[in-house]
N, C-alpha and C positions, 0 to 999 in steps of 0.2 A: 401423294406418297404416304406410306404408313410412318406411323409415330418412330417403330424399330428402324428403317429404311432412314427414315432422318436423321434422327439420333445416331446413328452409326457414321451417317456424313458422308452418306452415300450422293453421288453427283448425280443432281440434274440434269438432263441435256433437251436441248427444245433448237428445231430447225431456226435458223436465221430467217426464212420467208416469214416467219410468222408474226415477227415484229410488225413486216407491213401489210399483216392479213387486214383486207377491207373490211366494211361493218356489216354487209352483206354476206363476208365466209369466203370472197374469192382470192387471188392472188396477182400484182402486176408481173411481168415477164419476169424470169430467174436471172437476167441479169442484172437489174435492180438490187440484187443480194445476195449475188455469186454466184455462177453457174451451177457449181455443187450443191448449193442450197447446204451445206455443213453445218454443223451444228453449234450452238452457244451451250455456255455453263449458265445455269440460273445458282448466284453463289446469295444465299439468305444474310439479311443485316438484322445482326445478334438483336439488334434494337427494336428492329419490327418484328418480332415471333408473337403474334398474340391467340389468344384461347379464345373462339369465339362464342363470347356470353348465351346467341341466342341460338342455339344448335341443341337441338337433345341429346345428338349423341356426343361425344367429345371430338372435337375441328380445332383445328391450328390454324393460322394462313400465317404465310413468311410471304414478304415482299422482300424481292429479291432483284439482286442488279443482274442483267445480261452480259458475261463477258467473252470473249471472247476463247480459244480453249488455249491460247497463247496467253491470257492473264490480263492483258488490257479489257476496257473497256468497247462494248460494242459501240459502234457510230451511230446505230440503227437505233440505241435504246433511250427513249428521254429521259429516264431518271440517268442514265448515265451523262446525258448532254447537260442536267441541270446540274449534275456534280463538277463537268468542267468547267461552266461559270463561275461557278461558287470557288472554285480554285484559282480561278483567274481573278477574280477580286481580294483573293488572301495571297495572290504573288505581290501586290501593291500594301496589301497592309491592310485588306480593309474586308470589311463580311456583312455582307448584304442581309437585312432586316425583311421580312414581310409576315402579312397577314392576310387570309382569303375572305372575303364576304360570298356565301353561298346561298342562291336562290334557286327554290325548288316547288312543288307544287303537289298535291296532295291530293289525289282522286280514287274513283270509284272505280272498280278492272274492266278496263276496256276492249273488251274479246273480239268485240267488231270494229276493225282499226277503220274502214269508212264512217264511220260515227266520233262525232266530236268526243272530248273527254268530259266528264262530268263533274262535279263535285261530291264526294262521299256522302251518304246518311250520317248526319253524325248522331250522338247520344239525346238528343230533342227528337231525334227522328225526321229531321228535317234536313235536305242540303241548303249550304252554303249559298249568298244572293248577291256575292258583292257589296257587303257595307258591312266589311269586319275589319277593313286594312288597318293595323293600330289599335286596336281593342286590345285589353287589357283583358276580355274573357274570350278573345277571336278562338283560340285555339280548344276551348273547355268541349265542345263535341267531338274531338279528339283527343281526351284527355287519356286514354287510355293507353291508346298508341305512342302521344308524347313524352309518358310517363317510362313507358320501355326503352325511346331514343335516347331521353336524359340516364335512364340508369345503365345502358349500355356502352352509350360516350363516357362515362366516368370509368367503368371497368377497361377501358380500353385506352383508358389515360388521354382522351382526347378532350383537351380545355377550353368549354367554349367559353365567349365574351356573353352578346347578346342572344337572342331569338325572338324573334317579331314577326307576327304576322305582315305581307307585303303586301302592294299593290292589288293585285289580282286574289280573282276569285279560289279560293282556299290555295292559297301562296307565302311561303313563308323562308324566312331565311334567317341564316346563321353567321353570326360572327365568331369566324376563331381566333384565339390570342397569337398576338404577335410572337413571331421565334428565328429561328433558323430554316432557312428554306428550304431544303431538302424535307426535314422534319414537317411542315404547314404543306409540304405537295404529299407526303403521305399520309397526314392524318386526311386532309383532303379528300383521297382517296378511298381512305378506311371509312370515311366520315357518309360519301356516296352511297357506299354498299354498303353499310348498316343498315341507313333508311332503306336501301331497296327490301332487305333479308327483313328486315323488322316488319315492313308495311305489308310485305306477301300472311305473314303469322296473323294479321289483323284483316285481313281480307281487302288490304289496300294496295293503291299504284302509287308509286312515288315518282314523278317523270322529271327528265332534269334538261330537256331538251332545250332549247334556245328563245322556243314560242310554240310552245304548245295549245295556246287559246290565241281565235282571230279576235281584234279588238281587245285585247289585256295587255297590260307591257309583260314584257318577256323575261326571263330568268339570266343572270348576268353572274358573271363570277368575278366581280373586281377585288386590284390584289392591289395592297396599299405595301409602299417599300420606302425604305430608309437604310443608308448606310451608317456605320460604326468604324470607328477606328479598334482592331485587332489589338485586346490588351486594355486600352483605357475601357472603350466601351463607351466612346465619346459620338454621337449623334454627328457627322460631317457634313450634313445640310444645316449646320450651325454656328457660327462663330461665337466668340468670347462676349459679343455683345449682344448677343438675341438674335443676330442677324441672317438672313440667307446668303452663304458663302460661292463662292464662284462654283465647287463643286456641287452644290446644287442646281443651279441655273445648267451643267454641262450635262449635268444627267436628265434632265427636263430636256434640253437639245437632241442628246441619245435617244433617246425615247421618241420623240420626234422626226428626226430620222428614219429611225426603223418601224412605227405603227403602221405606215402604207406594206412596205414589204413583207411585214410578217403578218398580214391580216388574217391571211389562210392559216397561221397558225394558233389564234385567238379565236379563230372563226371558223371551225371545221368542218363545217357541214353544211348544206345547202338550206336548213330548218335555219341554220346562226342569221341568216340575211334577212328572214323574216324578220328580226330583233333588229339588228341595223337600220334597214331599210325602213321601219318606223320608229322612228328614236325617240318614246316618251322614255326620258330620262335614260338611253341609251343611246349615245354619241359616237357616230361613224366621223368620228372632226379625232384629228392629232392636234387640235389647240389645247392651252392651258390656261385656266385660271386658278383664281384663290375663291374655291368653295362655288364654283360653279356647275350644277351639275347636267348643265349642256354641254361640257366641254369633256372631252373626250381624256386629257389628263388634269386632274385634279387637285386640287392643294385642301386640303378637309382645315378647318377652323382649328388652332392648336396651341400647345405652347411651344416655344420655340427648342424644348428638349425632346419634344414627339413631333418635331418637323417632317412630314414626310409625301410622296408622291400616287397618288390614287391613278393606277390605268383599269379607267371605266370600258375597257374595249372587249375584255372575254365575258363570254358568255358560260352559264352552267354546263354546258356541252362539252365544252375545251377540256385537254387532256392537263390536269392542272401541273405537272413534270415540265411541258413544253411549252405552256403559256410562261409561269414564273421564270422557267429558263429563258424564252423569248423577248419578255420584257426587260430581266434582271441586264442580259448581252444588250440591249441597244441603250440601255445607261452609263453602262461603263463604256463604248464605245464611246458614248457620247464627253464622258470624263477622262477618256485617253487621248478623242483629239479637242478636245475642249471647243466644243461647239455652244454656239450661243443659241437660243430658243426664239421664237419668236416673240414679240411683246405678247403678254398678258391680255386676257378678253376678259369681259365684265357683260353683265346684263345679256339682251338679247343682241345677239351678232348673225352676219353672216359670214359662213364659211369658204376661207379661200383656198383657189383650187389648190392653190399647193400642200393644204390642210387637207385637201378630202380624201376618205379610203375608199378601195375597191366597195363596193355594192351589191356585188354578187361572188358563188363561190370562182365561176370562171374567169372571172374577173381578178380576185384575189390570187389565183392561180397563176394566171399570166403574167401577173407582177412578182410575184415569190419564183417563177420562173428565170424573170429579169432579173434579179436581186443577186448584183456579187457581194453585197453585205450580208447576205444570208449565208453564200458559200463559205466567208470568209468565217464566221461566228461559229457554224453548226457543219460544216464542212459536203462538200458535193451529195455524198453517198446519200448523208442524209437527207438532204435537201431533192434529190431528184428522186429518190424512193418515194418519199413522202408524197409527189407531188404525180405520181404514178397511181399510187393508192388513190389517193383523192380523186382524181382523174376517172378512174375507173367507177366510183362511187356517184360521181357526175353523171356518167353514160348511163347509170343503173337509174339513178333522177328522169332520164332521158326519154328513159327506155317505155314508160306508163305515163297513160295519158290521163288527167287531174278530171274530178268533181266539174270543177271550176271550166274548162275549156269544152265539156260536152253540154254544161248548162249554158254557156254563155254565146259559144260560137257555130253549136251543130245547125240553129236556124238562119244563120248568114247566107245570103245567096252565093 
């Protein structure tokens, strides 16, 4: 839209199918979304209008909620679905805390997607060999590129914690500060597409896929949450004496609960199970412990005023609106019927089946399928759009036959 156009307060309008346009560019059936396919208001939050730094000419972006043209809320939109949790926690008194850890990866442009991804040239002239994870100079062959990310997040008001190079071969991740969760699923957001807009200016790929390299651990999006009491501003996974309070054990059970059902939605994509299905340090288990990081929910080492709950289950891929909204509902679910969790795991364990998650996307589907705690949380529409999309996104996986099945199987008799 032009800068006049906006400024004037001139209304957006954007079809409803579009919410569940697939990632391929097709569409599930029009019933899924209304037979009319009608239109939504895209209505801009005064808070996100930002000027985007790295553009030549002058660019805006507004992130903007999808409503519907009667003034509610769309059901189809996750930032809308993440705003009714967050009101469902403030009907109780209470405003859910988080913070996202984002891994992503850093390559060379891959113009021939049958070819693995590379690692970039960096300023030594050399790529990347895998023995930088944790280097205090890992990132210095990118310093140029990095130097634009940092001065761009700051223009953009996006506050990060850490930045460390990860595991894998030119892999690296970000910690953002803790906040309000609507706020951390759009910086989130903004955070994504910078690096992408930045790294194209540099003649780089920035891929945020689930498992982009065979044999690397994969890129994860884990979101660390903790509850407050509305007003104090008092940590409720904490009692008067240090201690972990009932409400915290029920939201550990929440959580619990809900990580099988809502896998497909931490897990979007048929690339996420690549990440699962081999879990160096990414845990397909709904167990919990204290600072275990085979266990699928987490207790990070703390003081008993930053008590708080790590779901190590999304991946960099996940839409980070309906992961937080995902995880934030199966907590307080778990705090409204006061479920208890299972004991605590330590060391090496194995995983019981009532712990395990789906494995694949069809799988996760089947169960998000089954799941009247999904309809209940996030409501039909959304839940069987979603699972529509996806659905179709599976058949397009389906549809092409792999590297792998004409190396391995064409000389079978």
């Amino acid at each position: 839209m032009t800068a006049e156009g906006f400024l004037e307060g001139r209304r957006l309008q954007l079809a409803r199918g579009v919410l569940l346009q697939c990632i391929m560019g097709g569409y599930p059936p029009a019933r899924f979304y209304g037979s009319d396919d009608g239109d939504l208001a895209l209505v801009a939050d005064p808070a996100q209008i930002h000027r985007l730094p790295w553009s030549d000419e002058p660019r805006a972006m507004a992130i903007c909620d999808a409503d519907e043209l009667s003034g509610e809320s769309s059901s189809l939109s996750t930032r809308g679905q993440l705003k009714a949790v967050i009101a469902r926690y403030a009907a109780h008194g209470l405003a859910p805390v988080v913070a996202t850890e984002l891994e992503f990866f850093v390559f060379a442009p891959n113009t021939d997607p049958t070819q693995p991804f590379r690692p970039p040239v960096g300023l030594d002239g050399r790529r990347e060999d895998g023995q930088s994870a944790f280097s205090v100079s890992s990132n210095n062959g990118l310093r140029p590129f990095f130097s634009e990310v940092y001065k761009y997040m700051a223009a953009l008001g996006l506050s990060r914690d850490t930045f460390m190079h990860e595991m894998g071969v030119s892999q690296f991740e970000i910690n953002l500060l803790h906040g309000d969760p609507l706020l951390l699923a759009d910086q989130t957001f903004l955070f994504k597409h910078l690096l992408k807009e930045v790294a194209l200016k540099h003649g780089l790929s920035v891929v945020c896929m689930a498992k982009p390299l065979a044999h690397t651990p994969g890129s994860s999006m884990h979101i660390h949450q903790s509850i407050v009491e509305i007003g104090s501003g008092k940590n409720v996974f904490t009692d008067s004496n240090g201690e972990p309070t009932a409400m915290f054990r029920h939201f550990i059970g929440g959580q619990q609960a809900g990580l099988a059902d809502f896998t497909a939605l931490f897990a979007p994509n048929v690339n996420s199970y690549q990440r699962l299905c081999h879990p160096y340090a990414s845990p397909n288990n709904a167990c919990w412990s204290h600072d275990n990081r085979a266990a699928g929910l987490r207790i990070p080492a703390s003081s008993p005023v930053a008590r708080r709950v790590e779901n190590r289950l999304p991946g960099a891929d996940a839409n980070p609106y309906l992961a937080i909204a995902a995880s934030l509902a199966a907590g307080l679910h778990g705090i409204e019927q006061e479920l208890e969790p299972s004991a605590a795991i330590q060391g090496e364990f194995a995983v019981p089946d009532s712990l395990a998650l789906p494995c694949t996307l069809h799988a996760a589907l089947e169960r998000l399928k089954r799941s009247q705690l999904a309809r209940e949380l996030f409501g039909s529409e959304f839940i069987e759009g979603y699972i529509a999309s996806k659905t179709m996104e599976l058949t397009s996986f389906f549809d092409e036959i792999t590297p792998w099945e004409r190396r391995v199987l064409a000389a079978q008799a």
